[in-house]
TORPA-641958 format. One line per field, with one value per residue: residue in one letter; chain; x, z, y of N, C-alpha, C in turn. Coordinates in steps of 0.1 Angstrom, whole numbers, plus 2048, in hexadecimal, padded with zeros to 3 digits. Example, Ala and Ser with C-alpha at 12.3 -4.5 7.8 and 13.67 -1.06 7.14 Angstrom:
residu = [a,s]
chaine = [A,A]
n_c1 = [884,880]
n_c3 = [84E,847]
n_c2 = [7C7,7EA]
ca_c1 = [87B,889]
ca_c3 = [84E,847]
ca_c2 = [7D3,7F5]
c_c1 = [884,881]
c_c3 = [84E,84F]
c_c2 = [7DF,800]
//
This chain:
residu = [x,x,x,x,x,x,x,x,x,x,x,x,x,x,x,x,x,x,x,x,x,x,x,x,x,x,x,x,x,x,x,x,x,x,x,x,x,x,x,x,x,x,x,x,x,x,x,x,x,x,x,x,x,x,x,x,x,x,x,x,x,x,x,x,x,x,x,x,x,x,x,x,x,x,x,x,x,x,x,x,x,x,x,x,x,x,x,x,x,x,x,x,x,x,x,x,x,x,x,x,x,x,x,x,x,x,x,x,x,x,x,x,x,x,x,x,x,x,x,x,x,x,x,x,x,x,x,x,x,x,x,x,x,x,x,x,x,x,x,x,x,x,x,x,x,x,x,x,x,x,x,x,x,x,x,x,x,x,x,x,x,x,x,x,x,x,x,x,x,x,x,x,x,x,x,x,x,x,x,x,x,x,x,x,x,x,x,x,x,x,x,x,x,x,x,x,x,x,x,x,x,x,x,x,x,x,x,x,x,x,x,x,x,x,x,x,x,x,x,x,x,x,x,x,x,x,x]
chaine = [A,A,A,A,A,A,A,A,A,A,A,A,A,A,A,A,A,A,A,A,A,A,A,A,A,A,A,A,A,A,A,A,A,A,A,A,A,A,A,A,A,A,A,A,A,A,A,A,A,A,A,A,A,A,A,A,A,A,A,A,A,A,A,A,A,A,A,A,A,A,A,A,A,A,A,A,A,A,A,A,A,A,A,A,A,A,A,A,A,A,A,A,A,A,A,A,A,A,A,A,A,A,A,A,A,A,A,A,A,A,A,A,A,A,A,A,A,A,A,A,A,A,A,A,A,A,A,A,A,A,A,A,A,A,A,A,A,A,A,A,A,A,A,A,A,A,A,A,A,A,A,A,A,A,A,A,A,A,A,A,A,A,A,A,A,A,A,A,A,A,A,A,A,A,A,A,A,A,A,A,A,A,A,A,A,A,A,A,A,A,A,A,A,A,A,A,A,A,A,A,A,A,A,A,A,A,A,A,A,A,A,A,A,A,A,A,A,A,A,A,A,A,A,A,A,A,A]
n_c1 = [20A,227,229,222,234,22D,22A,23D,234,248,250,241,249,245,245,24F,26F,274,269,278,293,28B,288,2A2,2B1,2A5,2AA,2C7,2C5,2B7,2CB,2E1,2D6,2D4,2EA,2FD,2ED,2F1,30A,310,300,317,32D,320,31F,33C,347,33F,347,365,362,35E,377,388,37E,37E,399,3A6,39A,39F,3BA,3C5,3C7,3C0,3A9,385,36B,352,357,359,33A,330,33C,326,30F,316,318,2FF,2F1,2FE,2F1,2D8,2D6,2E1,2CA,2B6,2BF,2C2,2A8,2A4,2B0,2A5,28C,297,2A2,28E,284,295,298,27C,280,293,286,26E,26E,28C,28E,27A,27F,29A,292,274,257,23C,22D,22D,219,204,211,20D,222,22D,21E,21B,232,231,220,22E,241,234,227,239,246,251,25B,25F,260,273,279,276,28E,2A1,2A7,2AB,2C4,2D0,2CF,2DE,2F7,300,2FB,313,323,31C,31C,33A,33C,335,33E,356,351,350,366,375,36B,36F,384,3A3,3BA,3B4,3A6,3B4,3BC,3A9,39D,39D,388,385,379,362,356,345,336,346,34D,332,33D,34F,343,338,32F,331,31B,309,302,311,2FF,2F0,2F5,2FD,2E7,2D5,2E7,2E4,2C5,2C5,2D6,2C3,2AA,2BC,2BA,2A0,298,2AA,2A1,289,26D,271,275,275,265,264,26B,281,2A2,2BD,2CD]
n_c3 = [D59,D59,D7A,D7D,D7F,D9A,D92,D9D,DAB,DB2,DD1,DDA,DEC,E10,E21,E2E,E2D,E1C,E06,E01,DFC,DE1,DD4,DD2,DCA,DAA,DA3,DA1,D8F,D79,D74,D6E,D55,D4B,D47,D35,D1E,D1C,D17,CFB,CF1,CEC,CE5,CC8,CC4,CC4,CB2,C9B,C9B,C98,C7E,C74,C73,C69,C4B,C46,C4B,C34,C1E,C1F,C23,C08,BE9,BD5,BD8,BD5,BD9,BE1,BF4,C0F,C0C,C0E,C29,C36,C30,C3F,C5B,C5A,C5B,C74,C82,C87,C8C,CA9,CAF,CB2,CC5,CDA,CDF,CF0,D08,D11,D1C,D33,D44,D47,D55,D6F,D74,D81,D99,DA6,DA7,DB8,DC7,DD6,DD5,DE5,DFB,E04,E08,E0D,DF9,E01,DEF,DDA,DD5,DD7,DBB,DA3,DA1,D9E,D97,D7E,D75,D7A,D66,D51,D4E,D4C,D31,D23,D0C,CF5,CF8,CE8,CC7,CAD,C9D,CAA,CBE,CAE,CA6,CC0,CC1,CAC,CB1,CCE,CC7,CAA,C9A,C98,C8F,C75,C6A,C71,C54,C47,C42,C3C,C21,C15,C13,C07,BEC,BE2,BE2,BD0,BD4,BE5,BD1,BB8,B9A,B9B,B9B,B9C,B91,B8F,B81,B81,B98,BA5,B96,B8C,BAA,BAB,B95,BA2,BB2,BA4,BA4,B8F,B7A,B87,B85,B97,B9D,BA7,BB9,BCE,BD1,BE0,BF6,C06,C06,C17,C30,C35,C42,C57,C64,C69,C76,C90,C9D,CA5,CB9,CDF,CEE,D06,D25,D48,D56,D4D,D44,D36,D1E]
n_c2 = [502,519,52B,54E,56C,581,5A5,5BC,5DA,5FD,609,627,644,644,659,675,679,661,66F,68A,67F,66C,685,694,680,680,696,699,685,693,6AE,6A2,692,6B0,6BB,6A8,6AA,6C8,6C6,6BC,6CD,6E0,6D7,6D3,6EF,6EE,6E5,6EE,70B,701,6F5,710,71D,70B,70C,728,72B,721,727,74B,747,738,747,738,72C,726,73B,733,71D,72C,730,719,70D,71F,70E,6F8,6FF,707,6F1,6E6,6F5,6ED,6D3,6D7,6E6,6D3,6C2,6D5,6D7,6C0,6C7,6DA,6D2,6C4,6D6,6E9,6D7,6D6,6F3,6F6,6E7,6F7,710,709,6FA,6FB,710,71C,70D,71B,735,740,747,75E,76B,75B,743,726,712,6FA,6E6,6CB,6BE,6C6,6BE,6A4,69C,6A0,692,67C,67A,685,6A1,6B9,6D5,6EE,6F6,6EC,701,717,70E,710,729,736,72B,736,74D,753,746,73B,754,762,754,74F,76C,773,75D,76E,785,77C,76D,783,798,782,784,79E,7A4,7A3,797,783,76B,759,766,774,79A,7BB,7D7,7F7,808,7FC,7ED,7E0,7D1,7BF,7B5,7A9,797,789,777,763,740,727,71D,72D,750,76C,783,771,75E,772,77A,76A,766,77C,779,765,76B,781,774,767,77F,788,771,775,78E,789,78A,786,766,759,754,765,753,742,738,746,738]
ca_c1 = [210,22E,22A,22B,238,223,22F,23F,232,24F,246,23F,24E,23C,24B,25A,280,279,267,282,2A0,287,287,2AD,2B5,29D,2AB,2D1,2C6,2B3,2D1,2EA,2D7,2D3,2F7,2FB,2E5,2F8,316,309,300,322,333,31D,326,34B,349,33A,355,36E,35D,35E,383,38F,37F,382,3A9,3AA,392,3A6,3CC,3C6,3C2,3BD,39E,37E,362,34A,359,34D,329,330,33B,319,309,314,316,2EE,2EF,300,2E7,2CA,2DD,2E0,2B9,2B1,2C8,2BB,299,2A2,2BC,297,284,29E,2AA,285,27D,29A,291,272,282,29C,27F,260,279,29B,291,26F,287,29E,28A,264,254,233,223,22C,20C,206,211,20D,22C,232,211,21B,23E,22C,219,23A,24C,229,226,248,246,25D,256,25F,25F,27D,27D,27C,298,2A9,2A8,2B1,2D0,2D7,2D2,2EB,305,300,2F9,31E,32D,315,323,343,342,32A,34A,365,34F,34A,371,378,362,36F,390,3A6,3C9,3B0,3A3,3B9,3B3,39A,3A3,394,386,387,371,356,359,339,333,354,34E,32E,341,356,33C,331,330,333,312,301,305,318,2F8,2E1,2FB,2FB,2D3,2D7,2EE,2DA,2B8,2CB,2D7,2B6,2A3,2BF,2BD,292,297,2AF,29E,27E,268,272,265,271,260,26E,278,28B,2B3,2C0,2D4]
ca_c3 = [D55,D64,D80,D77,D93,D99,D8D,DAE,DA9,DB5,DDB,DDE,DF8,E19,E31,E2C,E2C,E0C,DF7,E01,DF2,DD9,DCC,DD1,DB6,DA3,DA0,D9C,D7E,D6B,D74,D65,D44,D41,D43,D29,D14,D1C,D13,CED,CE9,CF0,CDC,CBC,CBA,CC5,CA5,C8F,C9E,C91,C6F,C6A,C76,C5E,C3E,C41,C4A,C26,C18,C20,C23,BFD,BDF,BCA,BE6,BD3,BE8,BE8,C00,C19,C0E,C15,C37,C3E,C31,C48,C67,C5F,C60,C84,C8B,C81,C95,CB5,CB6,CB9,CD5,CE6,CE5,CFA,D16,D12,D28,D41,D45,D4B,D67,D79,D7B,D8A,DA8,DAB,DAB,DBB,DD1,DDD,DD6,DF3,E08,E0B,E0A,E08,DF4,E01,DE5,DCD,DDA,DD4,DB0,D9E,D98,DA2,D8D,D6F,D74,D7A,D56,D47,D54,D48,D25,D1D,CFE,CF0,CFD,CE2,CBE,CA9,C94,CB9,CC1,CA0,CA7,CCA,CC0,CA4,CBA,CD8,CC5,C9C,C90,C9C,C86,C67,C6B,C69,C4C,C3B,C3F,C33,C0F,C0B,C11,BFB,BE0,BE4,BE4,BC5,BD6,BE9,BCD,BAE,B8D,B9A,B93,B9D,B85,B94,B7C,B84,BA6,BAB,B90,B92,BB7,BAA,B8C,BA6,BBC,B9E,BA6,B89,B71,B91,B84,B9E,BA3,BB0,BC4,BDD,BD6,BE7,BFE,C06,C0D,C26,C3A,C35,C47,C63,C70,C6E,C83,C9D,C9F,CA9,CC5,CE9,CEB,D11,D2F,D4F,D60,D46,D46,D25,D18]
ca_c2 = [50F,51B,532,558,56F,58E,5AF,5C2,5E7,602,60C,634,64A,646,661,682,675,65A,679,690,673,66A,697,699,678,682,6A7,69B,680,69D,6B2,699,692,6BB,6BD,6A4,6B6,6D2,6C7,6B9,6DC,6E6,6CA,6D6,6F8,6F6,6DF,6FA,711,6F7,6F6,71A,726,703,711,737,730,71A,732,754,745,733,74B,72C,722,72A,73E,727,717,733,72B,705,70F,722,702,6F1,705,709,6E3,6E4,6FE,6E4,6C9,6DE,6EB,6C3,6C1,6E1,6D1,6B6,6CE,6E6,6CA,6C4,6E2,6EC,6D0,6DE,702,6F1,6E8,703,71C,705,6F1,701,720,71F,70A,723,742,73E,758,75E,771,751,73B,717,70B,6EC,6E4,6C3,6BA,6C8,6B4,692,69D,6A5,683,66E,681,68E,6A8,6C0,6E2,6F7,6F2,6E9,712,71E,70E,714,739,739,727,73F,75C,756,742,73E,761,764,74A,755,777,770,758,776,790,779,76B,78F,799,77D,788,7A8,7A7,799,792,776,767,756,768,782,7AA,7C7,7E2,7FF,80F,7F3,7E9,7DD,7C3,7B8,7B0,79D,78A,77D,76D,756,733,71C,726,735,760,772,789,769,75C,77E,77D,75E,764,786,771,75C,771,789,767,766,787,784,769,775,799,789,78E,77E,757,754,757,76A,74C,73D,73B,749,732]
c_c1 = [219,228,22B,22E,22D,22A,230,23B,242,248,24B,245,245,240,252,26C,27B,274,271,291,29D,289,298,2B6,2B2,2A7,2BB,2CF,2BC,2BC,2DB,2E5,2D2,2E2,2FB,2FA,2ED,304,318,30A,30D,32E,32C,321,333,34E,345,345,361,370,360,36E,387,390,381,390,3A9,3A4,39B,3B7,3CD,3C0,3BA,3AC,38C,371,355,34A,356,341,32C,333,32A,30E,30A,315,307,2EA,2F3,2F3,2D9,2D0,2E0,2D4,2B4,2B7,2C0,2B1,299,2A7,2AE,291,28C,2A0,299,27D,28B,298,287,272,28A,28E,273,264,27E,293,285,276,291,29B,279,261,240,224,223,21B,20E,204,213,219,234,228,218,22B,23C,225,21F,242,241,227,22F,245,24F,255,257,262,26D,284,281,28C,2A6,2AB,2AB,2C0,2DB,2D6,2DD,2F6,308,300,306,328,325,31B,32F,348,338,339,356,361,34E,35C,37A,375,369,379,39B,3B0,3C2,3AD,3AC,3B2,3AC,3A3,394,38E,37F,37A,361,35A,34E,331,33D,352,33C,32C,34A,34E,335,335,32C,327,308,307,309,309,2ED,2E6,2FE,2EA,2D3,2DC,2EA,2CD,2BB,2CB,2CC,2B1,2AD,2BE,2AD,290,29D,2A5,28B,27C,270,268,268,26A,268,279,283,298,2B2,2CF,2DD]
c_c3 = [D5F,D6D,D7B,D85,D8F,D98,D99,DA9,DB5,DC2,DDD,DEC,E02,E21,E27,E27,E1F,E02,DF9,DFB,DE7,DCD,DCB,DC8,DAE,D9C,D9A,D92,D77,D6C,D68,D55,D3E,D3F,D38,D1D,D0F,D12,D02,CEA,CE5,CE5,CCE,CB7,CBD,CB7,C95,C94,C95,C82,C68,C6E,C6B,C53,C3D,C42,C3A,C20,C14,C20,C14,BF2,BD4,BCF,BDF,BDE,BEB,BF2,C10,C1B,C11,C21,C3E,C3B,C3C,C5B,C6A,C5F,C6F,C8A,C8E,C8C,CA6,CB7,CB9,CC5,CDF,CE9,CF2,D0A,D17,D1F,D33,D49,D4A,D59,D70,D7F,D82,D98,DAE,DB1,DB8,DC9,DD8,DE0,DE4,DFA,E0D,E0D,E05,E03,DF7,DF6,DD8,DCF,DD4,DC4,DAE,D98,D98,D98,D7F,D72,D71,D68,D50,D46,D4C,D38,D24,D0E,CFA,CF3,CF2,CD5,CB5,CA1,C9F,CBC,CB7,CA3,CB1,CC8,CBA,CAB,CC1,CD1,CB6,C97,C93,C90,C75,C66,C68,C5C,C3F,C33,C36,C26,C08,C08,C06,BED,BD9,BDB,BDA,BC8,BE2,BDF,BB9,BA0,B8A,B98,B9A,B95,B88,B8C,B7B,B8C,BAE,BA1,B8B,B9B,BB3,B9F,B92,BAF,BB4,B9F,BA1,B7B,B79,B8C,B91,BA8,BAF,BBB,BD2,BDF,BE2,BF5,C08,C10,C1A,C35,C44,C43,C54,C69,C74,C79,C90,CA6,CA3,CB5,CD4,CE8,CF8,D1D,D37,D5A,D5C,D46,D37,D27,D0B]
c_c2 = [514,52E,544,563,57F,59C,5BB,5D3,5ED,609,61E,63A,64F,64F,66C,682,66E,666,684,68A,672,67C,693,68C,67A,68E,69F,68D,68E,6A8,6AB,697,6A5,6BF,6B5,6AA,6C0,6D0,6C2,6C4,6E2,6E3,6D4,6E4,6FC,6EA,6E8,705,70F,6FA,705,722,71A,707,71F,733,728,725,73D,753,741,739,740,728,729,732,73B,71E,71D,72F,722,70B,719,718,6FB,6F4,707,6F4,6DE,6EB,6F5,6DC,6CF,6E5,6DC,6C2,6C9,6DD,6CB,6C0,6D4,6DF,6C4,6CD,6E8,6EB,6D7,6EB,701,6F0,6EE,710,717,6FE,6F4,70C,721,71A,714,731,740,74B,758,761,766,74A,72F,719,6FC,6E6,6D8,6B6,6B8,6BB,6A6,692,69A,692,67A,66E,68C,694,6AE,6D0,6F2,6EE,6F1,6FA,718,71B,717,724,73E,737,731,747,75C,74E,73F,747,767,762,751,764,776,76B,765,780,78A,777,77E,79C,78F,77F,793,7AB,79D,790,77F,769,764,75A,773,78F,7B0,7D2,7EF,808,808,7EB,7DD,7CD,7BB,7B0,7A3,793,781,777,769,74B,728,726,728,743,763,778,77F,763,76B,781,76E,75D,771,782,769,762,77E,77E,766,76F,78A,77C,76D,785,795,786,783,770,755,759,763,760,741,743,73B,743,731]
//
């Protein structure tokens, strides 16, 4: 039987100087993949950005341009939104072990704080490193996202389908009737043999569900960076 070679284990940091080398690689690779991260996030919604200045200008510059094509754009900007809370997941746990050693690390090296006392924080990291999880849940995310940078873009595209709707010189064919203003404005937001009225029940409920979400309670800590 040929020979097999014996499996060299990785040798540990014996002395003060290799665990002090060993912390400061460590720190700038989970730096590097939270910038990464970062920059994914960054990428996704300067692509929903994209998405939504392309179709409002077609949208509002082209009477011909049905207004449906608003709602397709909040389709799919809640599709970036979905696609950038998976991302955030991952930047969540990097972005987490760093505050670790900014606060547990740097921060006692350069100013010790006496009244902190000994924490576990090198413990929980070895946990985190052995049994990696996802720290927060995918809705969480989803609602963080919408908060500081989607309930931006949804707004926007709420004001223009509703100036489109509105407004006849936008929309080829439509008319205003002055003596009925009101079901006028919801015979023009019919969309094929969807009624006018189910399409704003619809479009009503939506936005109902995004401001539930942004208008709820705090989920972070105090020593979380808001992101």
């Amino acid at each position: 039987m040929p020979d097999i070679s014996p499996i060299v284990t990785p040798t540990l940091p014996t002395n003060s100087v290799e665990a002090t080398n060993l912390m400061i690689h460590y720190y700038r690779a989970e730096m590097t993949r939270m910038n990464a991260w970062r920059a994914r996030l960054d990428l996704t919604s300067n692509w929903a950005i994209t998405v939504v200045a392309a179709l409002l200008s077609v949208s509002l510059s082209n009477a011909s341009a049905h207004h449906g094509l608003t709602i397709f754009a909040m389709v799919i900007i809640l599709l970036m939104l979905f696609v950038e809370a998976r991302r955030y997941r991952f930047y969540d746990i990097y972005r987490m072990r760093i505050r670790q050693f900014e606060r547990h690390y740097f921060g006692q090296f350069f100013e010790a704080d006496p009244k902190g006392g000994p924490e576990p924080w090198l413990k929980m990291l070895a946990q985190d490193l052995r049994h990696p999880k996802f720290r927060i849940t995918l809705t969480l995310a989803m609602r963080r996202r919408l908060r500081r940078n989607y309930i931006w873009m949804f707004l926007i595209l709420l004001g223009a389908w509703i100036v489109k709707i509105a407004s006849p010189d936008l929309q080829a064919g439509a008319y205003l009737d002055p003596s009925r203003p009101v079901s006028t404005i919801i015979g023009h937001a019919t969309i094929g043999p969807v009624p006018g009225w189910m399409v704003i029940g619809i479009i009503a409920s939506f936005y109902l569900c995004l401001a539930a979400a942004c208008l709820k309670g705090k989920d972070r800590g105090g020593d979380e960076v808001h992101v």
